[in-house]
C-alpha positions, 0 to 999 in steps of 0.5 A: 473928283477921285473916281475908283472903278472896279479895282481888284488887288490882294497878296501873292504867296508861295502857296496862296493868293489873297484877294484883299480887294475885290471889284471895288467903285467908289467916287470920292467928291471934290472937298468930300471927307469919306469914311471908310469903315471895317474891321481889322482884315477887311482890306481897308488899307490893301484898298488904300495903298493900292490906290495910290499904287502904293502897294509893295510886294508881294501886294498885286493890283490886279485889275481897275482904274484910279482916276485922280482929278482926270488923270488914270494914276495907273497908266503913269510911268514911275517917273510921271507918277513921282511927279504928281504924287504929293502935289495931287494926292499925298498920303498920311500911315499908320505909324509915324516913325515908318515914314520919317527918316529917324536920321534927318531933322524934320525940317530937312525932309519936308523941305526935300519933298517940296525942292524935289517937286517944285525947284525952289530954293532951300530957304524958300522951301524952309519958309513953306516948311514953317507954315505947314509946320503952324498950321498943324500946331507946331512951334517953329523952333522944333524945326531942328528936332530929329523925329526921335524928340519928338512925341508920338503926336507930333511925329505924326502932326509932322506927316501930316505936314509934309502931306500938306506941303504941296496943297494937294487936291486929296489926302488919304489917311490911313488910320492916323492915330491909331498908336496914339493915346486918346487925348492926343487922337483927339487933338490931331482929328480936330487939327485935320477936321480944321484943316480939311475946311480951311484948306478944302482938300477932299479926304479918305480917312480910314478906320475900323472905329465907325462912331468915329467916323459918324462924327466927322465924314460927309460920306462914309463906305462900309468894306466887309471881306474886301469889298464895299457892301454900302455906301452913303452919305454918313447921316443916311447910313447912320439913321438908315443902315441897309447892309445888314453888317452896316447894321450890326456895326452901328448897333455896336456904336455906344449912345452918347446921351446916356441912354442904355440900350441892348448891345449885340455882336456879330456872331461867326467871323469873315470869310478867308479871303484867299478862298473862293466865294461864291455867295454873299461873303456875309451869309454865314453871319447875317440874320436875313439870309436866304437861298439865293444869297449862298449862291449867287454874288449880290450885286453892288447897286444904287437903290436910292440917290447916293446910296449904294448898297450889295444886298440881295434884300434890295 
């Protein structure tokens, strides 16, 4: 089990400060497939990177906990960290061309990360290099391809595979296919719905698409101005949405049957988050406000097994 308690992050500028997360819980399931859910700002890949500790200057982690299969990810030193990262968790981004050495072969830098963690021998790092390379859908004799002769798809089907080398026990994608062309998306979330079952690790994929989301999560978190206003699982919060952002998200998610149904925006747009707020950071957007809500922060609670929700409706 992951468990997230209360974690606080955000960017430090010369003459501001943005709190990008604020306070967040959340438990992700061993074997779990979580969702998270929100539009471009909200702090969706703040909370991520700060997670996994992660998160570069000027980005802060100003107060919480992450604990991964029982061990407080924040108290590690650097070295300790090194030393679990890729074999408990290991992390796919955005784009693939970032994190791959344009310069190495692709076998030669998956085959570093498994040498660096386990002390097996190149040749047996190379056998575990083709097998992780197979399972994404990559024919063996690209192993020599340097990330340049490679598609855009199989550039990040190799990241996928390196974050796979060392069969962690969680995977945090960070809206893998983003840059990707939308047969190519389609593909690459198969292969990791396919492996996720297969290799039963727990996932936290992010996105800002929530009918994604809706089609392949067990459970899914809905982040507004960087905070988790519901949580639940997927079907639930699907046919029942609490938060009235959830509602207007799912509202704004087309039928698939065909069936014409009236479509509504969300009026207004998120509140600065380098800026205090005192209230519900939603009030200035949602249909069912009332007094207390300016004021007063609702507060983040369970009001039905499994479902969390920070409204003052409940």
């Amino acid at each position: 089990m992951v468990e997230v308690l209360n974690l606080k992050a955000g960017y430090r500028f010369r003459k501001k400060v943005v709190k990008a997360v604020n306070n967040v819980t959340l438990r992700i399931y061993d074997e779990d497939f979580l969702g998270i859910a929100g539009e471009s700002g909200c702090g969706k890949s703040t909370l991520v990177l700060a997670m996994l500790r992660l998160l570069k200057s000027p980005g802060y982690i100003e107060s919480g906990k992450v604990i991964i299969n029982g061990i407080n990810i924040f108290e590690l030193s650097d070295e300790a960290l090194s030393k679990v990262r890729w074999k408990e968790f290991s992390f796919v981004p955005q784009s693939s061309m970032n994190s791959l050495n344009p310069v190495m072969k692709i076998k030669d830098q998956i085959a570093d990360a498994v040498i660096r963690h386990t002390r097996v021998s190149k040749h047996d790092a190379y056998r575990t290099v083709e097998k992780v390379l197979q399972l994404v859908g990559i024919p063996v004799d690209r192993m020599d391809s340097y990330p340049h002769q490679l598609s855009g798809g199989m550039r990040q089907r190799v990241v996928i595979a390196m974050a796979l080398s060392l069969s962690p026990k969680l995977i945090v994608f960070d809206e893998p296919t983003t840059a990707l062309d939308v047969v190519v998306q389609r593909s690459i979330l198969e292969k990791i719905f396919e492996l996720q079952r297969e290799k039963r690790f727990s996932s936290i994929f992010v996105t800002h698409d929530i009918s994604l989301l809706l089609e392949i999560s067990r459970h899914i978190a809905i982040m507004y101005a960087g905070e988790i206003v519901e949580y639940g699982g997927t079907a639930a919060v699907y046919e029942n949405p609490l938060h009235p952002y959830t509602r207007g998200l799912i509202v704004a998610v087309p039928s698939i049957s065909g069936q014409i149904k009236e479509y509504k925006s969300i009026p207004g747009r998120p509140p600065d988050l380098s800026e205090h707020i005192t209230g519900c950071p939603f009030y200035e957007r949602c249909d069912f406000r009332k007094k207390i809500c300016f004021h007063e922060h609702p507060e983040y609670k369970e009001v039905d097994r499994g479902r969390w929700v920070s409204c003052h409706l409940y």
